[in-house]
C-alpha positions as CSV (number, residue, x, y, z in Angstrom):
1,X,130.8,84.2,78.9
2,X,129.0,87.5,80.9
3,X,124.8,87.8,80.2
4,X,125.9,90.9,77.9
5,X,128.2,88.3,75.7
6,X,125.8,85.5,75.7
7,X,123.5,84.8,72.9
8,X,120.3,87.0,73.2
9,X,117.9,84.1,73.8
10,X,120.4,82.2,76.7
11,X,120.7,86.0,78.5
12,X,120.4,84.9,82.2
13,X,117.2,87.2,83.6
14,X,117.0,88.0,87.0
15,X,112.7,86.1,87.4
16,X,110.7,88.4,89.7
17,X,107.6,86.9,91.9
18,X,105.6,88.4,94.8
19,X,103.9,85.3,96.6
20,X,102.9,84.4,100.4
21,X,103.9,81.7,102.6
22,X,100.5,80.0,102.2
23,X,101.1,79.7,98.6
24,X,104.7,77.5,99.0
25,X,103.3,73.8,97.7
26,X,103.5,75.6,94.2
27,X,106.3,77.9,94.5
28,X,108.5,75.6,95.9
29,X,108.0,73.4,92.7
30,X,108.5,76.9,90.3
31,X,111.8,77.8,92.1
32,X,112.9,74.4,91.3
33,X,111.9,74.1,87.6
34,X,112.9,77.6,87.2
35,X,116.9,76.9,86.5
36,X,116.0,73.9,84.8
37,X,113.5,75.6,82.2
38,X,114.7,79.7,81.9
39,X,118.0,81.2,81.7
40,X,118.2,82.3,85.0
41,X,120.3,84.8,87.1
42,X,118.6,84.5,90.1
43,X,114.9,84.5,91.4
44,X,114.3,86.9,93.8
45,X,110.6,86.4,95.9
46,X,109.0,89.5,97.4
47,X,107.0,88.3,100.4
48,X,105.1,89.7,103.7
49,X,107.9,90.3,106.3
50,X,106.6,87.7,108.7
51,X,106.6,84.8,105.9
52,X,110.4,85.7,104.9
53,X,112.5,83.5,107.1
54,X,110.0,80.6,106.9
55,X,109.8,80.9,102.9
56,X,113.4,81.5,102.8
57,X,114.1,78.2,104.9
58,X,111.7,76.2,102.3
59,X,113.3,77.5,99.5
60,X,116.7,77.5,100.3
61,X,119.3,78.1,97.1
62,X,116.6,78.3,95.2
63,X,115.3,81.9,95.7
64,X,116.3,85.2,97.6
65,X,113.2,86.0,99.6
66,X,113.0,89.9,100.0
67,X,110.5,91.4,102.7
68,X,108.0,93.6,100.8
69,X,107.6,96.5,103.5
70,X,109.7,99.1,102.2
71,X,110.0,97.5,98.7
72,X,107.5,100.0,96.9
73,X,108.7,103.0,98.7
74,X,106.1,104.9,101.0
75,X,103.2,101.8,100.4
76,X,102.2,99.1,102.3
77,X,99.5,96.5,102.3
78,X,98.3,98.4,105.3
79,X,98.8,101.5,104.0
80,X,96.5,100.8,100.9
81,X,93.9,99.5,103.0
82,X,91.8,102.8,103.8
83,X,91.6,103.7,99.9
84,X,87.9,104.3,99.2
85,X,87.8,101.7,96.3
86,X,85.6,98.6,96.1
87,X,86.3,95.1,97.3
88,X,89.0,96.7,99.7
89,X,90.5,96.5,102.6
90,X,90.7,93.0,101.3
91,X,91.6,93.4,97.6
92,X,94.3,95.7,98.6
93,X,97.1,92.9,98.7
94,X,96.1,92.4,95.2
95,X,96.7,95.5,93.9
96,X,100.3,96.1,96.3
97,X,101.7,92.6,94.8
98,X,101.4,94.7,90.6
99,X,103.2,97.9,92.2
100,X,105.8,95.3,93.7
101,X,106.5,93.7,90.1
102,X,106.5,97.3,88.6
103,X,109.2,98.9,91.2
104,X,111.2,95.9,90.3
105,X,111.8,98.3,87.4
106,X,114.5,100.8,89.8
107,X,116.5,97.2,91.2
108,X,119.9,97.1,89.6
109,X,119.1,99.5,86.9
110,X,122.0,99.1,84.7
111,X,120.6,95.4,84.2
112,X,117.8,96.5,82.0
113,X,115.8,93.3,81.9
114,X,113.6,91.3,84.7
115,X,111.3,88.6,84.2
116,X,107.9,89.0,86.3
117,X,106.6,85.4,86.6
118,X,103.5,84.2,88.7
119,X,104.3,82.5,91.4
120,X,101.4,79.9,91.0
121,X,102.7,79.4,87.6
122,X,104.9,76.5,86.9
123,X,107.4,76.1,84.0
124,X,106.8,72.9,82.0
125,X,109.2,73.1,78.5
126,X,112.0,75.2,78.3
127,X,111.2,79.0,77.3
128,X,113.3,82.0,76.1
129,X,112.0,85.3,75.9
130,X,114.7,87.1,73.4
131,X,115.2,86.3,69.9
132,X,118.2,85.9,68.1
133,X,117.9,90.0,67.1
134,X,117.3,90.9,71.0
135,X,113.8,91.5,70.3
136,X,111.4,90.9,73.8
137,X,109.2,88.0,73.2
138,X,105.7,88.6,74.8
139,X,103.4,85.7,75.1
140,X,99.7,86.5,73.7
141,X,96.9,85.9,75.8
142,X,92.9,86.3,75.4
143,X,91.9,88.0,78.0
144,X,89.7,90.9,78.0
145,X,88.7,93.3,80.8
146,X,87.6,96.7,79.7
147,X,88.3,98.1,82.9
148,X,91.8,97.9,82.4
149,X,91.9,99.8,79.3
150,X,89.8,102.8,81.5
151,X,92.7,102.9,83.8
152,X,94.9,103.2,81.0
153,X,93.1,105.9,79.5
154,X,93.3,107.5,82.8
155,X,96.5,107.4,84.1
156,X,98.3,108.0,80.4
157,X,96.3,110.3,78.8
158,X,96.1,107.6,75.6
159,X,94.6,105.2,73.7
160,X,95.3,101.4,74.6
161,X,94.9,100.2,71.0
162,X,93.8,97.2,72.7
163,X,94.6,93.6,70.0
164,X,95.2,91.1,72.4
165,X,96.2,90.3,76.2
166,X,99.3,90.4,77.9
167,X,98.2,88.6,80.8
168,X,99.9,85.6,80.2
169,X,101.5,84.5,83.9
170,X,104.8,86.2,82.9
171,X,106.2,88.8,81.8
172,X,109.5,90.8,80.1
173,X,110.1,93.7,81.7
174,X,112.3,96.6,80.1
175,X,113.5,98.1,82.9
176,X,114.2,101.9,81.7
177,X,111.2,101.5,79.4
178,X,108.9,100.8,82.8
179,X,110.8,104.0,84.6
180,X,109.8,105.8,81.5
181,X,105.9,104.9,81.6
182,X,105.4,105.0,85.9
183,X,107.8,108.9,85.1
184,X,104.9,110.1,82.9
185,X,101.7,108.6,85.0
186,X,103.5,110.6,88.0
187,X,104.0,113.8,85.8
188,X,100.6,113.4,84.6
189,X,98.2,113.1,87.9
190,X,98.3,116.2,90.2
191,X,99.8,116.4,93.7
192,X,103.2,115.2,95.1
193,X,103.7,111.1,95.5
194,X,105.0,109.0,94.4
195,X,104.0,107.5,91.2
196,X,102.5,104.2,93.2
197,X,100.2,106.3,95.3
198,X,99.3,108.8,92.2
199,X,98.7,105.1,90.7
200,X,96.4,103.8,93.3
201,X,94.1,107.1,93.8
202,X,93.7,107.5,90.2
203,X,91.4,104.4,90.6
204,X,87.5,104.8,90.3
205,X,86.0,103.8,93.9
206,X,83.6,101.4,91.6
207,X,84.5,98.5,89.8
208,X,86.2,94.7,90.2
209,X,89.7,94.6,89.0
210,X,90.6,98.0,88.4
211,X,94.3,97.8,87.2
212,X,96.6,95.5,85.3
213,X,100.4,96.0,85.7
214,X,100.9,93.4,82.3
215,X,98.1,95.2,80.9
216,X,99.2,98.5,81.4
217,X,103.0,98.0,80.9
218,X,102.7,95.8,77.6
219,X,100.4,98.4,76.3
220,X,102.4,100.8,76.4
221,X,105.5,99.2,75.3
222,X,103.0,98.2,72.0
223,X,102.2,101.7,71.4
224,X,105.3,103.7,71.6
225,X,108.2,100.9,71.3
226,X,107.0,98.0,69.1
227,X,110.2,97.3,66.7
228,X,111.8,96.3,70.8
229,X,109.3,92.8,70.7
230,X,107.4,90.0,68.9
231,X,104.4,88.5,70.0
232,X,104.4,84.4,70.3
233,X,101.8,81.8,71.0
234,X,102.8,79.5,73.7
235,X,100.2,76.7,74.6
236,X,99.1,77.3,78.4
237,X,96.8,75.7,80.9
238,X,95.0,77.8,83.4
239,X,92.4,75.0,85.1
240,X,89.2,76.5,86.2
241,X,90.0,76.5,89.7
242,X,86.3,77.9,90.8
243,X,85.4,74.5,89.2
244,X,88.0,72.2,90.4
245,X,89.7,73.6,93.6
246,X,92.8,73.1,91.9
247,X,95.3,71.2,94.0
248,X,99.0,70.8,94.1
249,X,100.4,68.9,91.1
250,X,101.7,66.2,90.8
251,X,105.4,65.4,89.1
252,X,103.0,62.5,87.0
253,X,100.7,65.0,86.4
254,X,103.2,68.0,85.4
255,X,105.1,65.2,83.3
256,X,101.6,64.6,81.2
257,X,100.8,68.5,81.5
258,X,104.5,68.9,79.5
259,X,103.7,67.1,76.5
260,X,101.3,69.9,75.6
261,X,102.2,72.7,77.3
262,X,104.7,75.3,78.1
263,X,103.4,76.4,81.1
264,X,100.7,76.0,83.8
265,X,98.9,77.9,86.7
266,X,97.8,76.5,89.6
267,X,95.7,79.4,91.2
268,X,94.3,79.0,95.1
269,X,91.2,78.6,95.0
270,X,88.6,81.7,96.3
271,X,87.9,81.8,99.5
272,X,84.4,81.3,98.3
273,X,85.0,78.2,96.6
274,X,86.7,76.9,99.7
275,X,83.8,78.0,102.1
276,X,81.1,76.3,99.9
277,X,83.7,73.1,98.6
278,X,83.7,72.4,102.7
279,X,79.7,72.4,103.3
280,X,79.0,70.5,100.4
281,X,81.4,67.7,101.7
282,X,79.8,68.5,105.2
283,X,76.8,68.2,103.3
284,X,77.4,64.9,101.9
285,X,78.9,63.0,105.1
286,X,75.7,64.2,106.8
287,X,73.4,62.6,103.8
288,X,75.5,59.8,103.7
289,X,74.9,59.7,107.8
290,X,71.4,59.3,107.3
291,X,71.5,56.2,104.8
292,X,73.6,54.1,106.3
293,X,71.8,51.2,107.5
294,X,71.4,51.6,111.9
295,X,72.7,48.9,113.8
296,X,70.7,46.0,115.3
């Protein structure tokens, strides 16, 4: 039976996911749990051209690694690094990995679905994202960043409506209904680029966090198609990795995590955390050092 044929909630999705090659420990377990856990049509990985052959090697049938330069067309990583906005030239990988999942939007567009997924998220339970109607289903979240809603403001010219999140690690992508929103933030903003760089200088030079790609999209899709989805609750964990320095899981530990959740995220820990994790142990040995009883 063809993904058109099947029933709406086994449709095979095509699972989207920018990531590095210092983030494999957990994407090597997602692209595993992946076909066990999603109907899937293939899982296609957007990394930095020097980490492709080494991800693709670790990976192996599992995912398609595809280089990122020259996957949003015109914008790099490097390319973004100049903008005038804070907490760049090193946020800008940030903000180049939501235009990625957004120009996923013009792949294959007669396939009018994708799946963005996290790629420090793993699957625990088996999830579908259509119901038996075809309706999207869109996983509720709590988070709030007014910010976002500024951008929104700014770059579409309307009100958010703002009831919930949609950051929720993943997300359901309408293809044509993506083209339609990035068509009218281009048409709106003056000048001739692209819709990514219209995008990106749009942004205020102040602020943390400026832009949200499930924010922005879901949004959207709320205010002007919302008979196309249903929002669900799925039970999540997101550890406080400040706090814990979250490490690799465990199968024991993603076994136990299962029985109570649908999904997890395993974020790196800031470089912050890491810097001041290390001296504190440093700190430690030394104290420890200076206790232990001399020889005679």
């Amino acid at each position: 039976m063809t993904g058109d044929r099947m029933p709406w909630p086994e449709r095979p999705l095509t699972v989207v996911s920018p990531c590095r090659a210092r983030d494999l420990p957990v994407l090597e377990i997602v692209a595993r749990r992946l076909p066990q856990t999603v109907p899937l049509q293939e899982y296609v990985v957007v990394a930095p051209d020097a980490d492709c052959a080494r991800m693709q090697r670790r990976l192996g049938k599992f995912a398609r690694v595809v280089p990122e330069n020259g996957f949003v067309p015109g914008v790099t990583v490097a390319a973004l690094r100049p903008l005038p906005i804070q907490g760049f030239p090193m946020a800008a990988g940030w903000y180049f990995q939501q235009l990625v999942k957004l120009q996923y939007a013009f792949v294959e567009p007669t396939d009018d679905y994708f799946l963005i997924w996290d790629a420090d998220t793993v699957p625990l339970r088996p999830l579908r994202f259509f119901d038996e109607q075809g309706r999207m289903l869109l996983t509720r979240a709590n988070e709030h960043h007014a910010l976002y809603f500024d951008t929104y403001r700014q770059l579409l010219g309307e009100e958010p409506h703002r009831e919930f999140s949609f950051i929720a690690q993943h997300m359901l992508v309408q293809k044509s209904v993506c083209r339609e929103m990035l068509a009218k933030i281009a048409a709106r903003l003056p000048g001739d680029e692209s819709w990514a760089w219209k995008l990106m200088r749009a942004l205020p030079p102040a602020g943390n966090n400026l832009f949200s790609e499930y924010e922005t999209y879901g949004h959207y899709l709320k205010n002007h198609y919302p008979e196309r989805f249903t929002v669900i609750e799925r039970p999540w964990w997101r550890p406080a990795t400040h706090k814990s320095g979250c490490a690799v899981p465990t199968e024991r530990q993603l076994r136990a995590l299962a029985e109570r959740y649908d999904f997890a995220a395993f974020e790196r820990a800031s470089g912050w955390w890491r810097r001041w994790a290390r001296r504190v142990r440093e700190w430690g040995v030394a104290v420890a050092n200076t206790r232990r009883p001399k020889a005679k």
